[in-house]
C-alpha positions in Angstrom: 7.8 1.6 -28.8 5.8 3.5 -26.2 4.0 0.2 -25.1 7.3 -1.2 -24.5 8.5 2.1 -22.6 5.2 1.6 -20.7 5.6 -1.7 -19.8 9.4 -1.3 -18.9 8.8 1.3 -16.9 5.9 -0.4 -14.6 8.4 -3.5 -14.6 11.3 -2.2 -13.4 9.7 0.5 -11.5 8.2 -2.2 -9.2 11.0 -4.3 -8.8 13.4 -1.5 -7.5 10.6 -0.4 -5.3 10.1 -3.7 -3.3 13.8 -4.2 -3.7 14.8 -1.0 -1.9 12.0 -2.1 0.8 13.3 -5.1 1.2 16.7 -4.1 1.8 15.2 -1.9 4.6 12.9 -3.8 5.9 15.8 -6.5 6.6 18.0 -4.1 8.5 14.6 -2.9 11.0 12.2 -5.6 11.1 13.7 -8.3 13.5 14.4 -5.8 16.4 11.7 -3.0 16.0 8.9 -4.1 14.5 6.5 -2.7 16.8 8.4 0.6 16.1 7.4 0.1 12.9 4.1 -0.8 13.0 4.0 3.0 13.9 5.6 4.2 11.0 3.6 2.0 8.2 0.2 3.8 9.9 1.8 7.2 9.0 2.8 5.9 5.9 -0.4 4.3 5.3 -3.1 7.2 6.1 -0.8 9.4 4.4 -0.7 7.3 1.2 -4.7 7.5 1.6 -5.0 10.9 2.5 -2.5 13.1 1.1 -2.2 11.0 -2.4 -5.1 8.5 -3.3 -8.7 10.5 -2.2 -6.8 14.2 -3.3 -6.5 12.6 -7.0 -10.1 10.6 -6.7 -12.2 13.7 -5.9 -10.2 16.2 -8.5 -11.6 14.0 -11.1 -14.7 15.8 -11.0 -16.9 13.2 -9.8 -19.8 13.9 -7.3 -18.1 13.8 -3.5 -21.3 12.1 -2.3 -20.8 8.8 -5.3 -17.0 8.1 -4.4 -17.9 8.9 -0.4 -20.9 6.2 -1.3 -18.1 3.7 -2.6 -15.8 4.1 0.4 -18.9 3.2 2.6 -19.2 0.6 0.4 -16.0 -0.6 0.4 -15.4 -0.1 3.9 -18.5 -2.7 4.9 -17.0 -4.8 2.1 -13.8 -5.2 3.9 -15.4 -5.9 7.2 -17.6 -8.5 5.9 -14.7 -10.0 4.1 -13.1 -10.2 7.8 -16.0 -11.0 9.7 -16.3 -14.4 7.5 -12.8 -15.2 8.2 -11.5 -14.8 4.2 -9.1 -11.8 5.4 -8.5 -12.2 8.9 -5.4 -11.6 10.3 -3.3 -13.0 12.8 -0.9 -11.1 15.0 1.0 -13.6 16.9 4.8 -15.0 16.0 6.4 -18.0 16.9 8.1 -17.6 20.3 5.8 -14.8 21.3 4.5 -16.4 24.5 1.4 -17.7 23.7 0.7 -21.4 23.9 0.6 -22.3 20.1 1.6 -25.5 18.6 4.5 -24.7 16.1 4.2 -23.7 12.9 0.7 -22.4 13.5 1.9 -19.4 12.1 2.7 -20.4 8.6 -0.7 -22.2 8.6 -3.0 -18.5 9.1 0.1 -16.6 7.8 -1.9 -16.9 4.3 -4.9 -15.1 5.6 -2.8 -12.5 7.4 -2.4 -8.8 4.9 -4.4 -9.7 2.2 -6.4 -6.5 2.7 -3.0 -5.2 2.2 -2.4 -6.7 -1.0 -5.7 -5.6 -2.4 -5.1 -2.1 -1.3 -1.5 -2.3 -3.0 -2.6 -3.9 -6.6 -5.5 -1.3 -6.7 -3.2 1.7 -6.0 -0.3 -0.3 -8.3 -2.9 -0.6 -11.1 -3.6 2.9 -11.1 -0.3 4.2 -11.0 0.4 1.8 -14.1 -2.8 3.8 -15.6 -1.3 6.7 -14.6 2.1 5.9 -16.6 0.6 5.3 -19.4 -1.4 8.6 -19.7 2.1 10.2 -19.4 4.1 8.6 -21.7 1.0 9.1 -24.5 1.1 12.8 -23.2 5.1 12.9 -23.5 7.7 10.7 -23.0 9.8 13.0 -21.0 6.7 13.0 -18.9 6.8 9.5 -18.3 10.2 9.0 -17.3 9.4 11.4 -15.1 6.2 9.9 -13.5 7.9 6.4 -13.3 10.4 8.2 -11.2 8.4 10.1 -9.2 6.1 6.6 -8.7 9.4 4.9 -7.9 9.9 7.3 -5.0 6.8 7.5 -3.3 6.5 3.2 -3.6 9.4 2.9 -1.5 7.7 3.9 2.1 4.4 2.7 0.8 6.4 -0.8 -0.2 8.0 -0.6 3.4 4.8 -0.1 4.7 3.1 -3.5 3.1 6.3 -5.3 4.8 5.5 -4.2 7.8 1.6 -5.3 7.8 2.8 -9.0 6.1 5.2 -9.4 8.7 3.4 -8.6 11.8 0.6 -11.3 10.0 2.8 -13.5 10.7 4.6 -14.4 7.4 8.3 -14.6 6.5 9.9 -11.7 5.0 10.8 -13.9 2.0 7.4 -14.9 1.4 6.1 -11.2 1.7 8.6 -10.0 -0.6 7.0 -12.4 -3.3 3.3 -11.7 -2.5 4.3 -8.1 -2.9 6.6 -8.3 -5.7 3.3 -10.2 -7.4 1.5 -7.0 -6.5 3.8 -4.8 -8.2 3.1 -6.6 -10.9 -0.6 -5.1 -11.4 1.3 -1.7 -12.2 2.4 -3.2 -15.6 -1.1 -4.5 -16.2 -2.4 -1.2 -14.9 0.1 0.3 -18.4 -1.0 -2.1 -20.7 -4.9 -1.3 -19.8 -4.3 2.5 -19.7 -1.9 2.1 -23.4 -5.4 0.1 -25.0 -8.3 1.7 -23.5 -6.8 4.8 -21.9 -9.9 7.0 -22.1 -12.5 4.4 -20.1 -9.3 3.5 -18.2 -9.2 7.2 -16.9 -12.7 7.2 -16.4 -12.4 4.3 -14.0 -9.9 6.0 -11.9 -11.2 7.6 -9.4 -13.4 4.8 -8.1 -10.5 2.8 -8.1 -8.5 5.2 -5.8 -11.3 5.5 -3.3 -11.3 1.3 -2.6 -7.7 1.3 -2.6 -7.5 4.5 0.0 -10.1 2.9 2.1 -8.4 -0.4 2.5 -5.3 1.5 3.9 -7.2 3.5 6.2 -9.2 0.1 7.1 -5.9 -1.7 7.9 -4.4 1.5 9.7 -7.6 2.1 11.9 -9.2 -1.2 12.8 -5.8 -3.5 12.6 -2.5 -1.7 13.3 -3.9 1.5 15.4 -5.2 -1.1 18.3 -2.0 -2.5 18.4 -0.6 0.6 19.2 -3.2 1.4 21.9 -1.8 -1.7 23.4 1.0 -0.5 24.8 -0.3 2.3 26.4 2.3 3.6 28.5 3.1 7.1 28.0 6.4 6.2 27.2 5.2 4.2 24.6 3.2 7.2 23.2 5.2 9.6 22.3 7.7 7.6 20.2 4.5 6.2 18.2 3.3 9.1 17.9 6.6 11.1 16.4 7.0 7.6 14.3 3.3 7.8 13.1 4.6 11.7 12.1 7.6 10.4 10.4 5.9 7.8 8.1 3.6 10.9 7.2 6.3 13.2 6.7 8.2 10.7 4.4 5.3 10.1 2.4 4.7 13.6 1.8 8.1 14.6 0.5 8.4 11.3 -1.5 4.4 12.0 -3.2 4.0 15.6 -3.2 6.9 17.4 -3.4 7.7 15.1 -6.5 4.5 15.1 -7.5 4.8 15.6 -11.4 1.0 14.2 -12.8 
């Protein structure tokens, strides 16, 4: 019964998260998407800062170990790049550039998947996370699957915006990122059968799934920004950047029940 709560829980959890983002994201996207781009760095860096690292280095594990990993990871994902495997592509069809048509769906596939690694990481540790609290309690857990739900939606929004301004359709994004949900409910069903190396894996986990958001925020979607460098352009990036933080932070901490 609490494998099925478990597994429930991370199911529908993740559907109503990329639902809800969805929904937004179709009602935004079209006509300010470079507005957003602004907001999924705020969401992003604050997903990474104020919510993945915090919970990595309270697990007791030597700063200069998980700082080794990001360093790690962060060459990892610039190799990656460098090699063409996750390089993205920031043009659209109709943007003015001589491309032949349908270029985009051909490099679309490439575009985000730093992303989506980012996303099933932190997915697969919230599942992990789940599971500890419904073994702790099961109040707990409804509670934690809430809280997750919550602080998904901005992040899911977020993941929209990158796959999107990659260059793919916002049907095929919500799939790629509905299949990334789905790592929460693997994320249970590893913490429910081997919860105690599960936990220990944690924190490592969190570190390469913070440092692909700040990756993606800093070397992809931040130039972006610089590239409209007006100073009217700044200051509603800049109180955008401040909102996706803000949102984050009310949706992660102030609910914040594990």
């Amino acid at each position: 019964m609490t494998l099925f709560s478990i597994l429930l829980s991370t199911l529908i959890g993740g559907v109503v998260a990329v639902c809800i983002a969805y929904w937004l994201s179709t009602r935004v996207f079209a006509k300010y998407l470079h507005h957003m781009v602004s907001v999924s760095v705020g969401v992003l860096l604050a997903v990474a800062l104020l919510h993945l690292l915090p919970e990595a280095f309270s697990e007791g594990i030597s700063p200069r170990l998980l700082f080794s990993w990001m360093l790690a990871s962060v060459v990892g994902y610039f190799v990656l790049e460098k090699i063409a495997l996750l390089r993205h592509s920031h043009h659209h069809e109709g943007d003015g550039h001589h491309h032949h048509h349908g270029m985009d769906r051909t490099v679309a596939g490439k575009g985000g998947v730093l992303i989506l690694i980012g996303s099933s990481l932190h997915n697969l540790v919230d599942g992990i996370v789940i599971a500890a609290a419904f073994l702790t309690d099961p109040t707990l857990g409804v509670l934690t699957a809430t809280s997750i739900i919550l602080h998904e939606v901005p992040h899911k929004l977020g993941d929209f915006v990158v796959l999107t301004n990659a260059g793919l359709t916002r049907q095929r994004a919500f799939l790629l990122i509905l299949f990334s949900s789905a790592c929460s409910a693997l994320g249970g069903l590893f913490g429910y059968l081997l919860l105690e190396h599960a936990l220990t894996s944690l924190p490592y986990i969190l570190v390469v799934a913070a440092t692909s958001f700040l990756y993606i925020s800093i070397a992809d979607l931040i130039p972006q920004m610089h590239a409209r460098g007006s100073l009217k352009d700044a200051i509603p990036q800049l109180l955008l950047v401040a909102i996706g933080v803000i949102v984050v932070y009310l949706s992660t901490v102030l609910v914040d029940v594990h």
